[in-house]
C-alpha positions in Angstrom: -103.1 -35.1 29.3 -104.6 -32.7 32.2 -107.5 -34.0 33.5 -110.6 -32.2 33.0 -112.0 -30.5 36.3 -115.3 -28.1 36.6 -115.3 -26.8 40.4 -118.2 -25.3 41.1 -118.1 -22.6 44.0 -115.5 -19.8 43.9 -115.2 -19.1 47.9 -112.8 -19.4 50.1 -112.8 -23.1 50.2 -112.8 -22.8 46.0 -110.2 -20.7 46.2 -108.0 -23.2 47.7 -108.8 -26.1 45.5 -108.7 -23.9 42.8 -104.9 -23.0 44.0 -103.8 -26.5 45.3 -105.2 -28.0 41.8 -104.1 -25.6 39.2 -100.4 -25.2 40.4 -99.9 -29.1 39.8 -100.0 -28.8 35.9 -101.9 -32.1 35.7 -105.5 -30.5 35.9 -107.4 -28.3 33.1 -109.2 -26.8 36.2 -112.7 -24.5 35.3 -114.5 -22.8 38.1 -117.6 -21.3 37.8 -120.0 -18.7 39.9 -122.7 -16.3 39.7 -120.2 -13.9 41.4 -117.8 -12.3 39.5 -115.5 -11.1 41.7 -115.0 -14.2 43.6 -113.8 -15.6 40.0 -111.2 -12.4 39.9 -109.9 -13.1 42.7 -108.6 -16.8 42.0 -105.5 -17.8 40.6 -105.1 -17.1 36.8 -102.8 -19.8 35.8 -104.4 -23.0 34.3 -107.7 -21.5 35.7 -110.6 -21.3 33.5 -113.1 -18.7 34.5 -117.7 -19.2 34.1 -119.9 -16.6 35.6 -122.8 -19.5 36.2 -125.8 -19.6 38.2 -125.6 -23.1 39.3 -129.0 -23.2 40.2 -130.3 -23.2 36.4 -130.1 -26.8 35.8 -129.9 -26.6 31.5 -126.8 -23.9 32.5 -125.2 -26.2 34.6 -125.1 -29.1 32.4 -123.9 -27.1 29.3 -121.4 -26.3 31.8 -120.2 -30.1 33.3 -120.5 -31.5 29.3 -117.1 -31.9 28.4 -115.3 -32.3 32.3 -114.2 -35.6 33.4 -114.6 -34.5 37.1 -117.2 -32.4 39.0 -116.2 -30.7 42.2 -118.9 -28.8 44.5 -118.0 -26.3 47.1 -121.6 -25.0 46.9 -124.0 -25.1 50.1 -125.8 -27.8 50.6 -128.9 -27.2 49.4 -127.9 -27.2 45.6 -125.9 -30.5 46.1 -129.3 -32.9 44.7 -129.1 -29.8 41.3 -125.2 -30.4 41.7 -125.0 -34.7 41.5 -127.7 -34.7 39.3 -126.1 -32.7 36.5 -122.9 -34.9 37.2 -124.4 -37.9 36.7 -126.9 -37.1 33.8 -123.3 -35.8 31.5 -120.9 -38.6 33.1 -118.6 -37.2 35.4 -117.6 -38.4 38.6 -118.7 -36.2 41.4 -117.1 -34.9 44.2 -118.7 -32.9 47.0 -118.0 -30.9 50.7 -121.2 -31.3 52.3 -121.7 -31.9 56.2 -125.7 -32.1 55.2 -127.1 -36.0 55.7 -130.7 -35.1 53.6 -128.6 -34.2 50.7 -126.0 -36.9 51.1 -128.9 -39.8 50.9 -129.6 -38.3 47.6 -126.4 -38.4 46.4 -126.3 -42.1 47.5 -129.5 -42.5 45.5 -128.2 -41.1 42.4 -125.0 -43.3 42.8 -127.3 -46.6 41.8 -126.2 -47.8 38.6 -124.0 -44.6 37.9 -120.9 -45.3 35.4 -118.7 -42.7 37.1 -118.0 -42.3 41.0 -120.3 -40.4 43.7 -117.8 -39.3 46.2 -119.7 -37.2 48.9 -118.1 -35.5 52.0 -115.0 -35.0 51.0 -113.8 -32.4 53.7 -112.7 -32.4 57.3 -115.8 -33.9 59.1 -117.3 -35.6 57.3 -114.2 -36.9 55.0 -110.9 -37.3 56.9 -111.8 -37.8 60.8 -114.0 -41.0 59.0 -110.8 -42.0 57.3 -108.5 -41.9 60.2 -111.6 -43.5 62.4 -111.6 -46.6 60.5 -107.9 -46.9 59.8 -107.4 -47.1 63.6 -111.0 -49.3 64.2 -109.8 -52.1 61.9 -106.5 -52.9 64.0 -108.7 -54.3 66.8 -110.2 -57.5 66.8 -113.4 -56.4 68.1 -114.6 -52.3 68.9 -116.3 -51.1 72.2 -116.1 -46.9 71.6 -115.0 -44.6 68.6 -115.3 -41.3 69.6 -114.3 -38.4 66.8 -113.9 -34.8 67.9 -113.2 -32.2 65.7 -112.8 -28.3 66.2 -111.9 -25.4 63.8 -111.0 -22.7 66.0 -109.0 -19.5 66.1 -105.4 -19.4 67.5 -106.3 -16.1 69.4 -110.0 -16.3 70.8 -110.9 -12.9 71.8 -114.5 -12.6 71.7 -117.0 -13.9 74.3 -117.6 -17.0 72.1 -114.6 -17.5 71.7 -114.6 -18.2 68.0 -113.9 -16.6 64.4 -115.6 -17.5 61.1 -113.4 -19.9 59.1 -115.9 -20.9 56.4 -119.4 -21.6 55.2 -122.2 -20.0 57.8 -124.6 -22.1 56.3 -122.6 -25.3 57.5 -122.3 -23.9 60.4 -125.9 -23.3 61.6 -126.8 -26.5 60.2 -124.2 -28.2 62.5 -126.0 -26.6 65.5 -129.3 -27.0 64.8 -129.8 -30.6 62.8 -130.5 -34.0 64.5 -126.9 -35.7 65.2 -126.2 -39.5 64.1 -125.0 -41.3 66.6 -124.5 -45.7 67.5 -125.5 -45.9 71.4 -125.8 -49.3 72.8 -125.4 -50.8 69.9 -128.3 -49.0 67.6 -128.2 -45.9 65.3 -129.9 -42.8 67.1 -130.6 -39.5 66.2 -129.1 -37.4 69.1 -130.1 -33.8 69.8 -127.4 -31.1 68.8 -125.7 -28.8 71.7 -125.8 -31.6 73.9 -123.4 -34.0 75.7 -120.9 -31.4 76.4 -117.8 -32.9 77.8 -114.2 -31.3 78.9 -110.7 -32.3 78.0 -107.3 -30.5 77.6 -104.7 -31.6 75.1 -101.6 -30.1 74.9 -102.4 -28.1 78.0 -105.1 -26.2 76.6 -108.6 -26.8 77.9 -112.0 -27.7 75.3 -115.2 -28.4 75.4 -117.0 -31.1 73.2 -120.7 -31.1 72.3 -123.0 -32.7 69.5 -123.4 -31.6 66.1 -124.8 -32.6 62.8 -123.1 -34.3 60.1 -119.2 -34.9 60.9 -119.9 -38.9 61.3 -120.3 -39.0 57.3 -121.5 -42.6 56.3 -119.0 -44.0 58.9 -122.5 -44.9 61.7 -123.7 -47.2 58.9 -120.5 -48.4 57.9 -119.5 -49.6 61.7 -123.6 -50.5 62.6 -123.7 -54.0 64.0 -120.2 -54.1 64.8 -120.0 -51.4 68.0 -121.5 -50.2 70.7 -121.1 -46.5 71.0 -119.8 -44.3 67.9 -120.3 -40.4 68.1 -119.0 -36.7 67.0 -118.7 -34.1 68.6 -117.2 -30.4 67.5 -114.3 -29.2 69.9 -114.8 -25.6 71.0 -113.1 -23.0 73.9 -114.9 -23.5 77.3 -118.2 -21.3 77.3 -119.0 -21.4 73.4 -121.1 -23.6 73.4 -123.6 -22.3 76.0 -123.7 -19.2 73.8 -124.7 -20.8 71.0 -127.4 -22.6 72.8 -128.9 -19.2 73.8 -129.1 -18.3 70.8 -130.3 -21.1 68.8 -132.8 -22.6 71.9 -134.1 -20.2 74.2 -133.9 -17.1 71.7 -135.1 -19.5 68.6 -133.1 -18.4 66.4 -132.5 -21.8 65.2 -136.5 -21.4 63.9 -135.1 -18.3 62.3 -131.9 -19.1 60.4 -131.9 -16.4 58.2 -132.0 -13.7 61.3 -128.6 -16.0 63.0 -126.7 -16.4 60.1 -127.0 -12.3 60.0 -126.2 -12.0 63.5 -123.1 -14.2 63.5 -121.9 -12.7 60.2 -122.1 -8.8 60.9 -120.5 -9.6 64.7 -117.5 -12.0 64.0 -114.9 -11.8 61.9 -113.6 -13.9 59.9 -109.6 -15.2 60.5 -107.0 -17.0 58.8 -104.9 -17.5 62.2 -106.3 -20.8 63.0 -105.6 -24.4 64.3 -107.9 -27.0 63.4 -107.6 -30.2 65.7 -108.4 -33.8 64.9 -109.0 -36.1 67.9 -110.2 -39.7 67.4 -110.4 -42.4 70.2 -111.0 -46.0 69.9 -111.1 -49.0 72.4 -112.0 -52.5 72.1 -110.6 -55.9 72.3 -107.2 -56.6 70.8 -105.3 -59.8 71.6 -108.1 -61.2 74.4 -107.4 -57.4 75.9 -109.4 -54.5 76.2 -107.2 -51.6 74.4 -107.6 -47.9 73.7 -105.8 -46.0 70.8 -105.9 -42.0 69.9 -105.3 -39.9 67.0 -104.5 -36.6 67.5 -103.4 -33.9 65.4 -103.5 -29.9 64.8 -102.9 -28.4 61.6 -102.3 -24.8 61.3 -102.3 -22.0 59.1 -99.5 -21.5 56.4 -98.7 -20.1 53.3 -99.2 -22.5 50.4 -98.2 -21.6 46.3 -97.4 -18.0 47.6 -100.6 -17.0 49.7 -101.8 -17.5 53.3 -104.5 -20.2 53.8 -106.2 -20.9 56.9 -106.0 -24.5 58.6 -109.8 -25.1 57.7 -109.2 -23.8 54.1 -106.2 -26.2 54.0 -107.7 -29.4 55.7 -110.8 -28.6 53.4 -109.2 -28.1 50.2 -106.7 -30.8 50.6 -109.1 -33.7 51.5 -111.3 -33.2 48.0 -107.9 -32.9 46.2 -106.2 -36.1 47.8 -109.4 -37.7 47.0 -109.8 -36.7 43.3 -106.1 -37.5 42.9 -106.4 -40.8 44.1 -109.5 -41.4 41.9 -107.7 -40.6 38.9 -104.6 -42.6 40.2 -107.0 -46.4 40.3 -106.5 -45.7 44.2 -110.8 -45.7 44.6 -113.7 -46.7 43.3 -114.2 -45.0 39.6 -118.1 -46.6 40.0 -120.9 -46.1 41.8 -121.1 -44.7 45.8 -117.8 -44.1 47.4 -117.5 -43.7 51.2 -114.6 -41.5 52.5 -113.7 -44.6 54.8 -113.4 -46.6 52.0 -109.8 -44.4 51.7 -106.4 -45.9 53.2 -105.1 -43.6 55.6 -101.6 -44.4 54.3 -102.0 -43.8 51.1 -104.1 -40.5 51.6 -101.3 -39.2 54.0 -98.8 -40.2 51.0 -100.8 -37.8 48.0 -99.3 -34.7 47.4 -102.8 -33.2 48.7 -103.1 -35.2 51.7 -99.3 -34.8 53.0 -101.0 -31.3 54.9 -102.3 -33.4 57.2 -99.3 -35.5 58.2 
């Protein structure tokens, strides 16, 4: 029996759920959206199509009733509407957001739920949190985790260096929200844009800096047990600067509305790109102080017949390993799930999950 999946969000990252889930056969797969030419442009087999306004609440839940699984890949701001309609027609919920606000509600809403609340499912937050802890819990006792992650294009030809690969929205609010971070031992909120550091890998050079959201639920998970945990985005050298101009001494970070315009009608979007996964931990193993890395870049490639970008992969991929595990007995089926609550072996071994090893 296919299992019974409403996705809600026809983008680019719907699309590629949309694709990645439908081709397997095992999933009745419904996607709505008050757009209705995203919806023609997704795949047609074992794709149901809903022109929905997911922002009318009594809509929405007509829509869920019936789904086992809900899947949002809609911005942030509608994921309270979102988990809410999931948990009042019991349906396990599955979402992308990078946004802490709306992840504490989803927590909430968790308490005494019958089905599963699995935020964060994406890139960062959702797999660097996954590979994080799968390298933490090898040492007996942790000093650093340090988790860098960058979604950049393969040929940078701008002045910031940088195409669109996917939600503006998420991107502004990485640049402008207070970051989590563990420094000396407590959980801090750390200003965005800041702490820039340099490193090359592979002989190319980056730069690193603060922003909001990629630690997931990973700073409370690890609290009491480390002294310095922290994210930081991975950009070409001079971004970063850019952006700070813009945001700080141009407030445009007051007035997100006006930047979200700006960077949308000046850079284009790209599907030649490399995202990079870069997680460092040191600590104590065997009475000796130990460092281990994690690195990894994941490129574009054509998947069921069509070109995806790497972020549109890694993004896709990590909700899909993780709803295919949840149906496997491989997670929680109750109540709050935290993305490092997933092995890292068994992740890498789903047929979703194999794009990142």
């Amino acid at each position: 029996m296919a299992t019974k999946l409403i996705l809600l969000g026809g983008g680019k990252i719907g699309h590629a759920i949309a694709s990645l889930l439908s081709a397997t056969g095992e999933y009745q797969v419904t996607v709505a959206d008050r757009d209705a030419e995203s919806l023609a442009r997704l795949p047609e087999k074992n794709v149901r199509k809903l022109v929905l306004d997911v922002s009318d609440a009594s809509a929405l839940r007509g829509a869920i009733k019936g789904h086992e699984i809900v899947a949002s890949a809609m911005p942030f701001h509608l994921t309270p509407v979102v988990a809410s309609a999931a948990k009042d027609c019991g349906a396990h919920y599955f979402d992308l957001t990078e946004d802490v606000e709306s992840t504490r509600t989803v927590k909430q809403l968790a308490k005494g739920a019958d089905t599963a609340f699995i935020p964060q499912c994406g890139l960062a937050p959702g797999f660097i949190s996954i590979v994080a802890q799968d390298v933490a819990k090898r040492f007996d006792s942790l000093r650093d985790v340090n988790m860098r992650v960058g979604a950049l294009p393969v040929y940078p030809t701008n002045a910031l260096k940088y195409n669109l690969t996917w939600s503006t929205d998420g991107l502004i609010n990485e640049y402008c929200n207070p970051c989590e971070a563990i420094v000396d031992g407590k959980l801090r909120e750390v200003p965005a844009l800041e702490e820039m550091e340099h490193f090359s890998l592979d002989g190319i050079d980056y730069e690193a800096f603060n922003t909001s959201g990629g630690l997931g639920t990973l700073a409370e998970t690890l609290e009491g047990r480390i002294e310095n945990l922290n994210y930081k985005t991975v950009r070409y050298p001079g971004h970063r600067d850019i952006i700070k101009t813009l945001v700080r001494d141009l407030r445009l970070g007051l007035r997100r509305d006006i930047l979200k315009d700006v960077l949308e009608t000046a850079i284009p979007i790209t599907y030649q790109d490399v995202v990079l996964v870069f997680v460092t931990v040191s600590g104590q193993r065997h009475g000796k102080l130990t460092q281990e890395s994690y690195a990894k870049k994941i490129y574009a490639q054509e998947i069921n017949g069509e070109l995806m970008s790497a972020i549109q992969i890694t993004t896709a991929s990590g909700i899909c390993a993780m709803i295919d595990m949840l149906v496997a007995g491989q997670l929680p089926k109750k109540g709050f799930v935290r993305q490092e609550q997933a092995d890292l072996k068994v992740f890498l071994a789903n047929r979703f999950g194999k794009y990142y090893a």
